[in-house]
N, CA and C of each residue as an Amber inpcrd file, in Angstrom:
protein
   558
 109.7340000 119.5670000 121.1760000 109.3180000 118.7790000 120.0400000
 110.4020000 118.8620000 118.9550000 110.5300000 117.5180000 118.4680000
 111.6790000 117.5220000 116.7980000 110.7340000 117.4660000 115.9940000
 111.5290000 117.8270000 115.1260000 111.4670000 117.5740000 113.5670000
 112.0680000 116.2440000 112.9020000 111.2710000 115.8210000 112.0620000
 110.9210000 114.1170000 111.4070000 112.0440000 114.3380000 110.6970000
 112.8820000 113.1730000 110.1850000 113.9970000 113.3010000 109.3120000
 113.3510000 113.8150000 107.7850000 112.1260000 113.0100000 107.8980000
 111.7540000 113.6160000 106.2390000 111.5230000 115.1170000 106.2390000
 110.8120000 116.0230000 107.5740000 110.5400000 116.9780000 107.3450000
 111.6030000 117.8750000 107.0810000 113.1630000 117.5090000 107.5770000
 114.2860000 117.7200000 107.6480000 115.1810000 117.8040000 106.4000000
 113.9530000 116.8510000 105.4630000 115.2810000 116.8440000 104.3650000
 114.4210000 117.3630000 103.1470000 113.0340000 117.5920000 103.5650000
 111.7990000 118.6190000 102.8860000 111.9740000 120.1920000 103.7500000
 112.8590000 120.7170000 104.3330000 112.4160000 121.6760000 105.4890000
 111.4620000 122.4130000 104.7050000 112.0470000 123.3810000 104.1630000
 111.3150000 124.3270000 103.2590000 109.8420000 123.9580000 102.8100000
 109.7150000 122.8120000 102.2860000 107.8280000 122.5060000 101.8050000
 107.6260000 121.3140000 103.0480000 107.9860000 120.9650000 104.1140000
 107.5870000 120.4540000 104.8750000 106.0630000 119.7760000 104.9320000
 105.0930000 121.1170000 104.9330000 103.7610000 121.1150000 105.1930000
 103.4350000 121.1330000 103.8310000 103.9250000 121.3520000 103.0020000
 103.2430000 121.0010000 101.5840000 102.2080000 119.4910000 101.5070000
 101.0440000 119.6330000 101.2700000 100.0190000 118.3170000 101.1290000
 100.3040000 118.1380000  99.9230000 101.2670000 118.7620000  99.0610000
 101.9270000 117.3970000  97.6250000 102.9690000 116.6980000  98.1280000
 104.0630000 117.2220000  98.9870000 104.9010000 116.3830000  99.4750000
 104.1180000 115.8840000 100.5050000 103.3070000 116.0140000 101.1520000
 102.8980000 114.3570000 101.7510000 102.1800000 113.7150000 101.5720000
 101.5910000 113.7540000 100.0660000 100.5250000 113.4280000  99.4910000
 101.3640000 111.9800000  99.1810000 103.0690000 112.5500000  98.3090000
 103.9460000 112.1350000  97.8630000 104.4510000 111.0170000  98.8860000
 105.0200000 111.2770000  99.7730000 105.3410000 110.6240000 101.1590000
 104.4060000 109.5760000 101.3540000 103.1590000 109.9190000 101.2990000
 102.2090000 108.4780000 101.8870000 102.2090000 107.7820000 100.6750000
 101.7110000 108.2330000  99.5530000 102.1770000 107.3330000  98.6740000
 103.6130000 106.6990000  98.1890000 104.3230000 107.1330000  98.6450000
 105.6500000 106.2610000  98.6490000 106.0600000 105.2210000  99.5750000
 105.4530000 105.7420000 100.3330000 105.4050000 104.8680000 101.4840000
 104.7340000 103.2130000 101.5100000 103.3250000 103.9030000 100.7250000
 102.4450000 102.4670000 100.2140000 103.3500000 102.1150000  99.5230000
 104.0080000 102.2010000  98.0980000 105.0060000 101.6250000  97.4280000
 105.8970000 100.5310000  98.2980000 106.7410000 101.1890000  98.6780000
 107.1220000 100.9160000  99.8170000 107.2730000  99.4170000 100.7730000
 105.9030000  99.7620000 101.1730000 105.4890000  98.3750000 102.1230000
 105.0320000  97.4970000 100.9300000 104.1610000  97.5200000  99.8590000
 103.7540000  96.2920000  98.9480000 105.2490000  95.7100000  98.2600000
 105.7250000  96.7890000  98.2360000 107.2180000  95.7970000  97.5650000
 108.0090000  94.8050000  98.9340000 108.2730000  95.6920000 100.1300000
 108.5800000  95.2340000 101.1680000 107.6170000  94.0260000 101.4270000
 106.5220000  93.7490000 101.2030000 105.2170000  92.5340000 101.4320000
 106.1150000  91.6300000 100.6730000 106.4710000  91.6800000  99.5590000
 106.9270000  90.1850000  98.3730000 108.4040000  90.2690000  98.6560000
 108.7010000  90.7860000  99.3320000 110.6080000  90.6170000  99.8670000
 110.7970000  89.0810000 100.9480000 111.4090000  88.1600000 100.1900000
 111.6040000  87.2550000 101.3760000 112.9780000  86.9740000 101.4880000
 113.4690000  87.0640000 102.6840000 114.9230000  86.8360000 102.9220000
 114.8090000  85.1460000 103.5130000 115.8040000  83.9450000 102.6630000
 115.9900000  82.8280000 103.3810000 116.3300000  82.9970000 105.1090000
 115.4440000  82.6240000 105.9210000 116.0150000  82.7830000 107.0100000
 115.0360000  81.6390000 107.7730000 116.4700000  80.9990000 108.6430000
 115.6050000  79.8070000 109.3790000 114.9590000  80.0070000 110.5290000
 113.7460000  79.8890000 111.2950000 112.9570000  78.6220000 110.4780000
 111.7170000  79.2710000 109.5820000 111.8350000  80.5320000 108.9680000
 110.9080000  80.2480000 108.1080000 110.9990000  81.9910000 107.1760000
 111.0800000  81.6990000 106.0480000 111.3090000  82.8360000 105.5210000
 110.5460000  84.4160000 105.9510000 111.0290000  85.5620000 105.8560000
 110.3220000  87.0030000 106.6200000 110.2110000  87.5620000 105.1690000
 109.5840000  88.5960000 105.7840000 109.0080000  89.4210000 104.6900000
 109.5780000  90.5930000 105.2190000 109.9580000  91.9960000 104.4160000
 110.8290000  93.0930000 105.4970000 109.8850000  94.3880000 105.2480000
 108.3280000  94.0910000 105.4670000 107.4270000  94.5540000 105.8440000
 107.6500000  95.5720000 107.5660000 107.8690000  94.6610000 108.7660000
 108.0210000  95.4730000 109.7590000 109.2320000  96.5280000 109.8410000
 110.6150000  96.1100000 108.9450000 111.3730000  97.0860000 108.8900000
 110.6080000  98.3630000 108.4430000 109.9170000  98.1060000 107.1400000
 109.8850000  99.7030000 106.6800000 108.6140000 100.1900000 107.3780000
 107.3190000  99.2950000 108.0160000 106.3030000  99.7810000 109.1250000
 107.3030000 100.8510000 109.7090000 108.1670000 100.3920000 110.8510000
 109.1310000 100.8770000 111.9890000 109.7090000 102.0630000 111.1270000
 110.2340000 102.4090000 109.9170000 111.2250000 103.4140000 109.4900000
 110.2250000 104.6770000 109.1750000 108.9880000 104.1420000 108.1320000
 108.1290000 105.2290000 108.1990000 107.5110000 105.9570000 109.4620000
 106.9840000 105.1280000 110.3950000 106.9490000 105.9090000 111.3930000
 108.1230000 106.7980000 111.5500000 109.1460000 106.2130000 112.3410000
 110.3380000 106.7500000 112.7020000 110.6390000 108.1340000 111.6190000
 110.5550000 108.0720000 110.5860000 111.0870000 109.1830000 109.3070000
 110.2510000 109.9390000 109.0020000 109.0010000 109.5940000 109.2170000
 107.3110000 110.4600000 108.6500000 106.4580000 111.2330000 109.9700000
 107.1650000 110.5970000 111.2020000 106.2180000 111.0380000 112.6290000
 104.8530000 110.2040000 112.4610000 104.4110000 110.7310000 113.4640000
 103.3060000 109.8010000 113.8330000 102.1340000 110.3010000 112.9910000
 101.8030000 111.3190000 112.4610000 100.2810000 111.8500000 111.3740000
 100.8960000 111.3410000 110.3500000 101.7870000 111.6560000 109.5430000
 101.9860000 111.0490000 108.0940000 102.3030000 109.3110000 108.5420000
 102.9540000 108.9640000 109.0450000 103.1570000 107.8260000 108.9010000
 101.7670000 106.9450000 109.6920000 101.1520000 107.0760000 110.1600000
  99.5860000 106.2570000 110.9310000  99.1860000 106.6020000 109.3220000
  98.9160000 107.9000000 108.5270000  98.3020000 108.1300000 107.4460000
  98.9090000 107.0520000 106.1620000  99.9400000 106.9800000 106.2160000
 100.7700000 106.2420000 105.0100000  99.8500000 104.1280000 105.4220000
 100.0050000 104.4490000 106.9500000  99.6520000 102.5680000 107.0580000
  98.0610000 102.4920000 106.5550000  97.3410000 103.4380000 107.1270000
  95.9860000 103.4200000 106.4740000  95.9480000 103.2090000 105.2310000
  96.7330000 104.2170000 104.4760000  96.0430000 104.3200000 102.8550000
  96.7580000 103.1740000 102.2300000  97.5640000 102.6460000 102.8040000
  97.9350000 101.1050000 102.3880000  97.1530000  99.9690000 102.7690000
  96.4920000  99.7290000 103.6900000  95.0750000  99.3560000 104.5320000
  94.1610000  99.2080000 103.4240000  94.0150000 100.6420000 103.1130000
  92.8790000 101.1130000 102.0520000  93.3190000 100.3060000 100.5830000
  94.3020000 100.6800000 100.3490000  94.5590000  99.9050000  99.3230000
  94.4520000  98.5450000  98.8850000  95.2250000  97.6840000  99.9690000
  94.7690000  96.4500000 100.2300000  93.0070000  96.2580000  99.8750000
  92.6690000  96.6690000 100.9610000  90.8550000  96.5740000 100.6540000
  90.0400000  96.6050000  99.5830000  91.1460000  97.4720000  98.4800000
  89.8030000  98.4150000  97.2810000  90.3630000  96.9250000  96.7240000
  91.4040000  95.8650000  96.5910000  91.7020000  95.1260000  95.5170000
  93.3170000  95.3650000  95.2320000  93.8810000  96.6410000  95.4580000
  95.0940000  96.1400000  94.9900000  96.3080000  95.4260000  95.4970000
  96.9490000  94.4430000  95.3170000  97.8550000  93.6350000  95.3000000
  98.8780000  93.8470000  95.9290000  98.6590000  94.4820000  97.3220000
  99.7990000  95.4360000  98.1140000 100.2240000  94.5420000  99.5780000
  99.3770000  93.0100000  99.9940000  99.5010000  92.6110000 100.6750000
 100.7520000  91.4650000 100.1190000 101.5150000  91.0010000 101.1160000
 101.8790000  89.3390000 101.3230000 101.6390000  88.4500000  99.8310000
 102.6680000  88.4090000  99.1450000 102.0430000  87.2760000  97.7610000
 101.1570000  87.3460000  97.4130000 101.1640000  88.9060000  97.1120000
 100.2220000  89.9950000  96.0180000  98.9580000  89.8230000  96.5760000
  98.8230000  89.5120000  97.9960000  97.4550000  89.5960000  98.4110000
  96.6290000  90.8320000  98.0110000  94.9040000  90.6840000  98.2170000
  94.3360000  92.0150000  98.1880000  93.0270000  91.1950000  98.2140000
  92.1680000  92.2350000  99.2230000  91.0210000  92.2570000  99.3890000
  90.2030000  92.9310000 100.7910000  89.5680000  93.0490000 101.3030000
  88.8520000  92.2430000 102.8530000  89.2860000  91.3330000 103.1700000
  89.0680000  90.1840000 102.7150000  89.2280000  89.0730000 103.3220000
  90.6560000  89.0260000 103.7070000  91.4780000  89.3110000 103.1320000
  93.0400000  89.8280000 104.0850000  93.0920000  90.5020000 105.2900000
  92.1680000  91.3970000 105.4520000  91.9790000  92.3680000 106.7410000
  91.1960000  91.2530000 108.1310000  90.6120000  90.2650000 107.3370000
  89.5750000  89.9090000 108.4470000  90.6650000  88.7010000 108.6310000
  91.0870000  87.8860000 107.9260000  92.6240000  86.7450000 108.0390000
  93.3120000  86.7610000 109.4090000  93.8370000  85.9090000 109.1360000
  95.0130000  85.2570000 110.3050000  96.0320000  86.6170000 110.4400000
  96.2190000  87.0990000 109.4590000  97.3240000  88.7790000 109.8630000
  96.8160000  89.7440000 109.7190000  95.4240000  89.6040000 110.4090000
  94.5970000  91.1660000 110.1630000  95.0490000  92.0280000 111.3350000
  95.7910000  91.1020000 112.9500000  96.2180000  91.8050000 114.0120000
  97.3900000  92.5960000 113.1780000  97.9960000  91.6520000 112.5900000
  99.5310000  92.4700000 112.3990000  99.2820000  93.7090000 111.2390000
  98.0570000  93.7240000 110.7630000  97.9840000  94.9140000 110.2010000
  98.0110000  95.5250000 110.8980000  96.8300000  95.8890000 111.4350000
  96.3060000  96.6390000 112.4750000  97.1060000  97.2390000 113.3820000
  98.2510000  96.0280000 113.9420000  99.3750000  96.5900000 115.1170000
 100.3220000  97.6190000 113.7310000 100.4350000  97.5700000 112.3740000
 101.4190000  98.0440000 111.6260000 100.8930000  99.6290000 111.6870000
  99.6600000  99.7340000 112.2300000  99.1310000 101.1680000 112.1040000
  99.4450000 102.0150000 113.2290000  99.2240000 101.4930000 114.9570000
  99.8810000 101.1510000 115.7650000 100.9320000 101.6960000 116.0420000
 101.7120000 100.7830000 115.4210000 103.4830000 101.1300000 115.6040000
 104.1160000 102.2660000 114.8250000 103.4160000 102.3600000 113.7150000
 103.7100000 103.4410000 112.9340000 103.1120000 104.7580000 113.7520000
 102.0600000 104.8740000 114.5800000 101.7320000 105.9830000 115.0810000
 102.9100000 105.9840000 116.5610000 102.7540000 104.9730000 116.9920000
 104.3620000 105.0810000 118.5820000 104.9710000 105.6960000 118.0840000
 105.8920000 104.6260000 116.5430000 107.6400000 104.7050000 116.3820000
 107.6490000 106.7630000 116.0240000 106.5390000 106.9360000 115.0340000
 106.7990000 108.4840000 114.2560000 106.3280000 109.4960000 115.6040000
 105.2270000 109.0790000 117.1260000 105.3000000 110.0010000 117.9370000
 107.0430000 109.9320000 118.5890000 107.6570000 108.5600000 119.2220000
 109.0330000 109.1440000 119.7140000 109.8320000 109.5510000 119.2730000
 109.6280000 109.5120000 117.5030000 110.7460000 110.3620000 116.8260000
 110.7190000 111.8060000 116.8290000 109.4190000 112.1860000 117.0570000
 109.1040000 113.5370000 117.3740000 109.2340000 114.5690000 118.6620000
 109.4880000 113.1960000 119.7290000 110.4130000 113.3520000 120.8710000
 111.9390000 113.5640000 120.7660000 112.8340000 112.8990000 120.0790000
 114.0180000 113.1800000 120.1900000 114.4810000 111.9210000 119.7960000
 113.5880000 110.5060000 119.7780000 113.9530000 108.7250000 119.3610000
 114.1050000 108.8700000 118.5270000 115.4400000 107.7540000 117.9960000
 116.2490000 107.6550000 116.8730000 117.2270000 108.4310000 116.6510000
 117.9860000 109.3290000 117.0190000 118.9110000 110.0360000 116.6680000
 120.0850000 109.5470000 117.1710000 120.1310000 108.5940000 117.9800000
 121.4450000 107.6880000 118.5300000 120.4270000 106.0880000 118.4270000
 121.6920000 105.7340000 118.7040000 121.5050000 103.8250000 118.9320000
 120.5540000 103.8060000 119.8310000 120.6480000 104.3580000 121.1220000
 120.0320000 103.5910000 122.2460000 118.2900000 103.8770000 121.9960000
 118.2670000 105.1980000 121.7570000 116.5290000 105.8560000 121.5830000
 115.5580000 104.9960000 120.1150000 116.8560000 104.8360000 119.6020000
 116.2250000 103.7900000 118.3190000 116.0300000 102.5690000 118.6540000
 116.8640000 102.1100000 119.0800000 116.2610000 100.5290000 119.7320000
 114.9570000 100.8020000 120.3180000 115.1290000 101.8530000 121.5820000
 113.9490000 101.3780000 122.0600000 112.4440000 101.9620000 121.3980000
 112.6130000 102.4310000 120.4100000 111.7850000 103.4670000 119.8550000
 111.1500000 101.8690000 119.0220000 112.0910000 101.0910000 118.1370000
 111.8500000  99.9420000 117.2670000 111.5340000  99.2830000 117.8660000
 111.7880000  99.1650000 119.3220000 111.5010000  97.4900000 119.7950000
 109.8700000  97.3790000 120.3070000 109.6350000  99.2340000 121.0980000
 107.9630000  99.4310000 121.4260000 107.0900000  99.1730000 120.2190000
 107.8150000  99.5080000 118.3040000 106.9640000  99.1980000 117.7460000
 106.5960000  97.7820000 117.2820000 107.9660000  97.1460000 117.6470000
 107.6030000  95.8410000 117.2140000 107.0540000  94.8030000 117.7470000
 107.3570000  95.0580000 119.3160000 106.3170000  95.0830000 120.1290000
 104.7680000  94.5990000 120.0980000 104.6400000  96.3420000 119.6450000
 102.9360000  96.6250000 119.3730000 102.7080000  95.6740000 118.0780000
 103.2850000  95.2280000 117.0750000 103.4280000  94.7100000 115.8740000
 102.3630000  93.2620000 116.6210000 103.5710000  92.4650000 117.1410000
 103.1010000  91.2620000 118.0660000 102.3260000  91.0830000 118.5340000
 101.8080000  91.7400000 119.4170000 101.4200000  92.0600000 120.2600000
  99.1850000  92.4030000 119.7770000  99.1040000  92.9930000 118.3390000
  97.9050000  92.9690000 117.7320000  98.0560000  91.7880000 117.5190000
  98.7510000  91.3060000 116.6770000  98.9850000  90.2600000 115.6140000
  98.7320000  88.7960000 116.3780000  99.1630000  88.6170000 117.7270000
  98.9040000  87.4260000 118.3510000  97.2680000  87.4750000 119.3890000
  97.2340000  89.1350000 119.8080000  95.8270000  89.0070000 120.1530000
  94.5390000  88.3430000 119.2180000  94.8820000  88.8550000 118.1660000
  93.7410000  88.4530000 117.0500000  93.7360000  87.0810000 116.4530000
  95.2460000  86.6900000 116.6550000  95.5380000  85.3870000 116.0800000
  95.0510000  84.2550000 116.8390000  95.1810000  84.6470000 118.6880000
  94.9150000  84.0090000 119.1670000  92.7440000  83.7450000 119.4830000
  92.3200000  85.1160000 118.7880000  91.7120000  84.7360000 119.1200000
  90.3690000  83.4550000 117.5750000  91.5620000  83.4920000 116.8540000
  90.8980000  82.5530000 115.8330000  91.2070000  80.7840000 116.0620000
  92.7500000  80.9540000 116.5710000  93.6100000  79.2500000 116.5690000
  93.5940000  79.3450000 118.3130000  93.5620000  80.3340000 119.0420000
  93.6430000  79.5690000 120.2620000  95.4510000  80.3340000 120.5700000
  95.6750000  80.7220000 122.1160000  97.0420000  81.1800000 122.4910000
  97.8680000  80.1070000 122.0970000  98.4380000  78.8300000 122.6790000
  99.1930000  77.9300000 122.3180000  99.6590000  77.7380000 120.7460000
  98.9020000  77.7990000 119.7370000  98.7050000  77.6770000 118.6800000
  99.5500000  78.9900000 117.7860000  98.7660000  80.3400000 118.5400000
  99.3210000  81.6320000 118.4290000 100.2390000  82.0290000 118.2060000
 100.9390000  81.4060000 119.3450000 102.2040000  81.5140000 119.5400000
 103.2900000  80.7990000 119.2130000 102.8810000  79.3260000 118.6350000
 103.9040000  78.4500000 117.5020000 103.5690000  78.9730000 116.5500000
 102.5200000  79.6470000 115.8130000 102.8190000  80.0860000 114.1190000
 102.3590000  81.4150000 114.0990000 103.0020000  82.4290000 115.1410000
 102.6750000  83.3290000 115.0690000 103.3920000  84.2940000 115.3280000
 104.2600000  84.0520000 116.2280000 105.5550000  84.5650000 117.3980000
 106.6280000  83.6960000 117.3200000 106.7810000  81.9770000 117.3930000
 108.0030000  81.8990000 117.7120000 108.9920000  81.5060000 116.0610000
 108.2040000  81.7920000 114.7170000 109.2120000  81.7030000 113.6350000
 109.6940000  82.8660000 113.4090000 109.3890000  84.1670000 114.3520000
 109.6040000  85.0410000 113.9610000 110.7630000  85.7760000 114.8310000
 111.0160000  84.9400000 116.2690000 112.2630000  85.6230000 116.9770000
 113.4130000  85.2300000 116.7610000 114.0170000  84.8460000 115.8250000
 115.6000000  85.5910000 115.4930000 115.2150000  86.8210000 114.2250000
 114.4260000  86.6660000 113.3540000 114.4290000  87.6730000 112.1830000
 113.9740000  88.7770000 112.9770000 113.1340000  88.9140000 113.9750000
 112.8490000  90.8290000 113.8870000 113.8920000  91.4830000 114.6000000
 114.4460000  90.5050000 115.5220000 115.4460000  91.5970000 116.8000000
 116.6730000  91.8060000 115.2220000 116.6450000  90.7780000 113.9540000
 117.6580000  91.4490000 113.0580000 117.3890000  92.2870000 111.6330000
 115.9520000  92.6270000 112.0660000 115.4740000  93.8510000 111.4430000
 114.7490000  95.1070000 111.9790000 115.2240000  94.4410000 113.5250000
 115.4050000  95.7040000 114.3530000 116.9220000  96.3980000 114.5910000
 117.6740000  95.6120000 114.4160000 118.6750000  96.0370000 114.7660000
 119.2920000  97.0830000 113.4200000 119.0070000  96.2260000 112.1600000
 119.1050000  97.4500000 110.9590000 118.9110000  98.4800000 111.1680000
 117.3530000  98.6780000 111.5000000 116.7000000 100.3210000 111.4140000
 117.3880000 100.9020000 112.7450000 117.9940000 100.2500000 113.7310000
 118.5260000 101.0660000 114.9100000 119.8280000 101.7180000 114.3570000
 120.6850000 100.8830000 113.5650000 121.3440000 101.6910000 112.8050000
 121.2800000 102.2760000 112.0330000 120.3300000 101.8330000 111.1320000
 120.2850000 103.5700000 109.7240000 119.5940000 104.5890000 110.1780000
 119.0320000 104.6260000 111.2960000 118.3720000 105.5200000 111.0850000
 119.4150000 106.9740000 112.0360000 120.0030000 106.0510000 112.9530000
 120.6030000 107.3190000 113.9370000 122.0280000 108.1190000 112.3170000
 122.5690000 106.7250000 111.3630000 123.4480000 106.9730000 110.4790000
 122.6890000 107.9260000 109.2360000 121.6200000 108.1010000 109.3330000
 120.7380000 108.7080000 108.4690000 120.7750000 110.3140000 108.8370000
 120.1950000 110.3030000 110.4150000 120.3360000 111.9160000 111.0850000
 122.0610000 111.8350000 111.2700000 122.8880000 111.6580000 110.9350000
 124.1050000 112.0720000 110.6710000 124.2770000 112.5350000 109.4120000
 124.2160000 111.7370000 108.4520000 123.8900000 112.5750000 107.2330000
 123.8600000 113.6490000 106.9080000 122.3440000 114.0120000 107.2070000
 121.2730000 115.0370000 107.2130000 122.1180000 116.1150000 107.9660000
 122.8630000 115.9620000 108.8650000 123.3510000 117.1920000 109.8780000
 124.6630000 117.8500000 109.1230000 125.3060000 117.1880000 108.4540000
 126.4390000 117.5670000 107.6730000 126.3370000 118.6230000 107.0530000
């Protein structure tokens, strides 16, 4: 078993429940700012929401980071303004991207278990560590989608505006993150 880059760069209070009290709440930060991030990109602008899903796992392991997507979940729910163009409510959870929440909880529990394996510390284990979560991302996100509009449907506004932007916000986190545990090792 490894050690999480965050626990790595916390060694000493690692297990401290203020630093990961800290951690999940930064994390929510985090993704609601990442929610209102849109990069021009054709055919249809992204949000760089699944990057930082994929990094918290990857950097937090799989208990803090599944914990960080919840209490952002939670947040969303009570009302605050942490979704997609300051969304907030239920009715966001039950919506057209209630899969891709759901898969964001998901992936965050994969990406932070293979980092706890030894994924991410080079190129190759990070790709595939990012691509299972993004994957799982899809993969909720079109089950649920499909089952409101129908597969065909699903999959034109659901999946295909989205394959050139993730393989190039997968490919980011495949690099910072192995350039990150270099860092850290110095």
């Amino acid at each position: 078993m490894y050690t999480t880059l965050a626990a790595t760069l916390w060694a000493r209070t690692a297990t401290s429940r203020i630093h990961q009290v800290a951690l999940v709440l930064l994390g929510t930060v985090l993704l609601a700012v990442s929610a209102q991030i849109q990069v021009p990109f054709i055919p249809v602008p992204m949000t760089m929401q699944t990057f930082v899903v994929l990094m918290i796992g990857a950097t937090c392991g799989w208990r803090l980071g599944g914990a960080t997507m919840v209490a952002y979940l939670a947040e969303g729910a009570v009302g605050l303004p942490v979704f997609a163009k300051f969304g907030a409510g239920v009715a966001v959870l039950v919506g057209p991207t209630a899969g891709y929440l759901a898969g964001f909880v998901l992936a965050a529990l994969v990406t932070g278990y293979l980092s706890e394996r030894g994924f991410g510390r080079n190129l190759a284990s990070a790709a595939v560590s990012f691509i299972a979560g993004t994957v799982i991302i899809f993969a909720c996100g079109l089950a649920y989608l499909t089952s409101l509009i129908g597969i065909e449907a699903a999959i034109t506004h659901g999946l295909l505006p989205f394959i050139y932007s993730e393989p190039t916000k997968v490919a980011l986190a495949t690099l910072l993150l192995p350039g990150c545990w270099k860092l850290v090792r110095r």
